[in-house]
N, C-alpha and C positions, 0 to 999 in steps of 0.2 A: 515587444509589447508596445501598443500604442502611447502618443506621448500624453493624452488625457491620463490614461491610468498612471507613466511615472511618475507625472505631478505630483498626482495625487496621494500614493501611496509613499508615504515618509520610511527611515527607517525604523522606528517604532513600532508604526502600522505594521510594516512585516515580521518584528521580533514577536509582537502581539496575537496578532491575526495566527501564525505557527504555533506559537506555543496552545494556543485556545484548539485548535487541530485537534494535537498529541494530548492533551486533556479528555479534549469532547472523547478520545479512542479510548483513551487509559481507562477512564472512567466505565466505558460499555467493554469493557475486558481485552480489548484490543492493543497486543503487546510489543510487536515486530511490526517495524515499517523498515519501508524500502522508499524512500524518498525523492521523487524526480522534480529538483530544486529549479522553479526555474524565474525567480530572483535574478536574473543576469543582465540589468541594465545598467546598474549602477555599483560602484564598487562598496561605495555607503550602505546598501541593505543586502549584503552577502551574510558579513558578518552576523548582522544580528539574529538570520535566520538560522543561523549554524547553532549560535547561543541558547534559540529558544526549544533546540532539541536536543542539547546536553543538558537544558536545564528543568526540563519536562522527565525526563526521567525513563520514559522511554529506552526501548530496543531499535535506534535508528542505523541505518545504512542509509547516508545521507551523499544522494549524486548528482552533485550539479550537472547543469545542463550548459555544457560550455561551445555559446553561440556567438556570431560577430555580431557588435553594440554599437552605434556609434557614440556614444559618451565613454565606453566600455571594453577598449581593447581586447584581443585574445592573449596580449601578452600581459595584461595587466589579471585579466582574469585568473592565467594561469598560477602567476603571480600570487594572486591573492588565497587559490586553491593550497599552494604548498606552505602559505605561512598557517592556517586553517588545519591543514592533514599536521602541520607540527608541533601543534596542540599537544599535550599531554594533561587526558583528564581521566577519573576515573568513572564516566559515565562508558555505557555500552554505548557509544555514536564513531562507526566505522567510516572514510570518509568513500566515495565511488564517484563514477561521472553516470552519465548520461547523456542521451541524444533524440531531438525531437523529430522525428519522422527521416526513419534512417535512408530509407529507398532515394526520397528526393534529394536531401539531402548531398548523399553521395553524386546522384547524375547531375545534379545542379550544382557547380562548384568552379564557376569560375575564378577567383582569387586563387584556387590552391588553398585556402587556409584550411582546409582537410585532408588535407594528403595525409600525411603524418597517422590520424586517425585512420583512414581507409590503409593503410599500410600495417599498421597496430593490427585490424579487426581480421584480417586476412592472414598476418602474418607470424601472429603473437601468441593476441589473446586464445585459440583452442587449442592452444599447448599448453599453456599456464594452469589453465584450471578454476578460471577465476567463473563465478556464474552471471551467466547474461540471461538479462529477461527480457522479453518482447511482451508490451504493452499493448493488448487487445487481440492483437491480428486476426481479425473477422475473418478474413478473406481465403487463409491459408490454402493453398495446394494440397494433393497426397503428396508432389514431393516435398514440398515444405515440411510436411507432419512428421514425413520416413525422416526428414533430415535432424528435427527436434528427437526425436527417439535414438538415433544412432548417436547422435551428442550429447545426449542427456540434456537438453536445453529444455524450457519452461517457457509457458504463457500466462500472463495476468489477464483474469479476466473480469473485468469491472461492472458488475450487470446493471446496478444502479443509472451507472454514468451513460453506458452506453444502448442504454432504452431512452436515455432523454436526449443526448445527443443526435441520435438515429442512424448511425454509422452501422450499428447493430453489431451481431455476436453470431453469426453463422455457421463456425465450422465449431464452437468451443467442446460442447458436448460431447466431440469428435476425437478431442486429443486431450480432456479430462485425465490420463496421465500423466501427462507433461505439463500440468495446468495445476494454477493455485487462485485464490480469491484476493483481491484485493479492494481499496477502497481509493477513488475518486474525485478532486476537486472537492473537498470536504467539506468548503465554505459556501458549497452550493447545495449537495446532497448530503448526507445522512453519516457519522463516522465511525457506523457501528458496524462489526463485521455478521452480528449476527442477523440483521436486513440482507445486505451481501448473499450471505448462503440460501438465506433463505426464498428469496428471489429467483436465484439463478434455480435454487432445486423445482421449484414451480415452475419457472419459464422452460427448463429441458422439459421436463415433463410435459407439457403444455405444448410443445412442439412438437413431439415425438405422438403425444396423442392427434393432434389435429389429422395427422399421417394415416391412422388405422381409422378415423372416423371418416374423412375423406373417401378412402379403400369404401365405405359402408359397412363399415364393423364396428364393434365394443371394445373398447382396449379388455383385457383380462388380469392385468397386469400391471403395477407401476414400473414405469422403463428406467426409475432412476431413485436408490434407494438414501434412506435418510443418512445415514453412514455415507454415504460418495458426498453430499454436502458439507456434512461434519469435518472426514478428514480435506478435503480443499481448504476449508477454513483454518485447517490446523497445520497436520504434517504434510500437507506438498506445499507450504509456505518455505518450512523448512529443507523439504528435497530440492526445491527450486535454488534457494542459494547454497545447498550442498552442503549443510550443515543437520549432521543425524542428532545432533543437540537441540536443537529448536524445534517445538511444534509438536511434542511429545512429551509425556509424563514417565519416563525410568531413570534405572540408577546410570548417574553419569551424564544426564542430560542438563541445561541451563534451569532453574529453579528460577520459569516465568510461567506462576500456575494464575486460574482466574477461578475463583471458589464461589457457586451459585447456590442460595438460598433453595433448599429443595422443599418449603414448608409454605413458600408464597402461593398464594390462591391460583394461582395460574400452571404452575407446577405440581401441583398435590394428583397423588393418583398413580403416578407412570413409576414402574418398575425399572423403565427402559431409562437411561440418564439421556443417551444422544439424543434419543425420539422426545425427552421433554427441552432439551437445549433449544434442537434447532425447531421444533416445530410453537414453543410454544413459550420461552423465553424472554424477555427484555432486560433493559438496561438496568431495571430497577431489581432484577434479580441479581445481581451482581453483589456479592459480599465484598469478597478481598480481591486485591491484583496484588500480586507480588509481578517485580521482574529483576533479575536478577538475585536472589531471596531479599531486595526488602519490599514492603508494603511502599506501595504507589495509593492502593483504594483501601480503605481498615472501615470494617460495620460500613461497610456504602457509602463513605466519603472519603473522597481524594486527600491525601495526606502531603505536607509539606509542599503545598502550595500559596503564594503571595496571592491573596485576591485584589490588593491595592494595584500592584504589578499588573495583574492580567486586565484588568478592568479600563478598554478603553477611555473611558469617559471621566477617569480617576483623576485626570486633570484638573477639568473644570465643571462637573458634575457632581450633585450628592445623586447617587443610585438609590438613598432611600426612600 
């Protein structure tokens, strides 16, 4: 990160700025994060973004991003990662790594301070079992895709982020098996997952038709049903990190339900529960969130949260 932005951002700033994240999500029913930390310049705002997602209440799988700093060693980092992972608390926040742009990464690596990793990722990890997720991969190959199927591996795909950024989303539609929805730089766009789906279901769509209109034809047909949106946003969250607990409602599974007002003016009418979710829902239909079974959101408002706490301005500011 540039040295403008360390200045600037204090540790506060990033315990704040996180916590308001996992808020904004909790709040639009969004339960399970998978968290790509990348906080990694200083050893001063690691912590407190660790903090503001055991204390958000949240379902996190939190992974930093462990890159060379120069104020920020990778032994310090590491360092800092294993007194963090020795936490014992009773929130759901799992600790994991991550890695920001793996291809280059790896062929750029003059120090060696990746070996280790590149040796791990080759040598380890697809024996262990543990889930990796690849972040966007617009570009993928067929052998890419054959290779995500025969390993069970998964793709995030962020439609939000990645229609504004323009890097785009080309092959996603393609490997919607191996693929779950995610959300994006939260502090830019939107931190609801049900924008997410509902985007992505219109953008395949919207691709897939431009194809038969081109041809000189009528589509006849939606090429991508409201149920393929839905379970993305749900259960390949949870096939993704191999966990048949998450991301589904039966006996035996994590008790992180999100309970929608089916009487709101927006919803009245539909028979169908998915068809009124993802076509036709928002934030403010949101009753409850539970995660883990307690309420996080009770009657539409977030429960057991400090708004002194979150409130940057709480310093020296009356917000009234």
């Amino acid at each position: 990160m540039a040295d403008t932005a360390t200045k600037a951002f204090t540790p506060k700033n990033g315990y704040i700025s996180s916590l308001e994240g996992y808020l904004e999500g909790l709040n639009a029913g969004v339960i399970s994060y998978v968290e790509h930390v990348h906080n990694n310049w200083s050893g001063v705002v690691v912590e407190p973004s660790y903090e503001a997602a055991v204390d958000s209440g949240a379902r996190v799988w939190w992974c930093y991003d462990v890159a060379p700093s120069v104020n920020f060693s990778i032994e310090e980092q590491w360092e800092t990662l294993g007194r963090l992972a020795a936490k014992t608390t009773q929130s759901p926040v799992v600790p994991g790594l991550s890695l920001d742009g793996l291809a280059p990464s790896f062929l750029n690596n003059p120090t060696g301070q990746l070996e280790q990793t590149k040796q791990m990722v080759r040598q380890k990890l697809p024996s262990i079992g543990l889930p990796i997720i690849f972040s966007h991969a617009p570009f993928l190959t067929d052998m890419d895709m054959r290779a995500l199927r025969e390993n069970d591996l998964f793709i995030s795909v962020t439609p939000e982020s990645e229609c504004h950024f323009g890097h785009g989303q080309t092959i996603g539609r393609l490997i919607c098996d191996q693929a779950s929805l995610g959300l994006d730089t939260n502090w830019t766009y939107s931190g609801d997952m049900l924008t997410q789906a509902r985007l992505w279901l219109q953008t395949v769509r919207n691709t897939i038709y431009r194809k038969t209109l081109n041809a000189g034809l009528l589509p006849r047909e939606s090429p991508m049903a409201v149920e393929q949106a839905f379970l993305l946003a749900t259960r390949q969250g949870g096939r993704t990190l191999r966990r048949r607990d998450i991301g589904v409602l039966q006996v035996g599974a994590k008790a992180d339900i999100v309970v929608f007002d089916g009487n709101s003016p927006n919803m009245l009418g539909w028979n169908d529960s998915v068809d009124a979710v993802l076509l036709h829902a928002n934030t403010s239909d949101i009753e409850h969130v539970l995660v883990d079974e307690r309420f996080r959101k009770r009657n539409f408002k977030l429960t057991r949260v400090d708004w002194v706490l979150v409130n940057p301005l709480s310093d020296d500011q009356d917000m009234s």
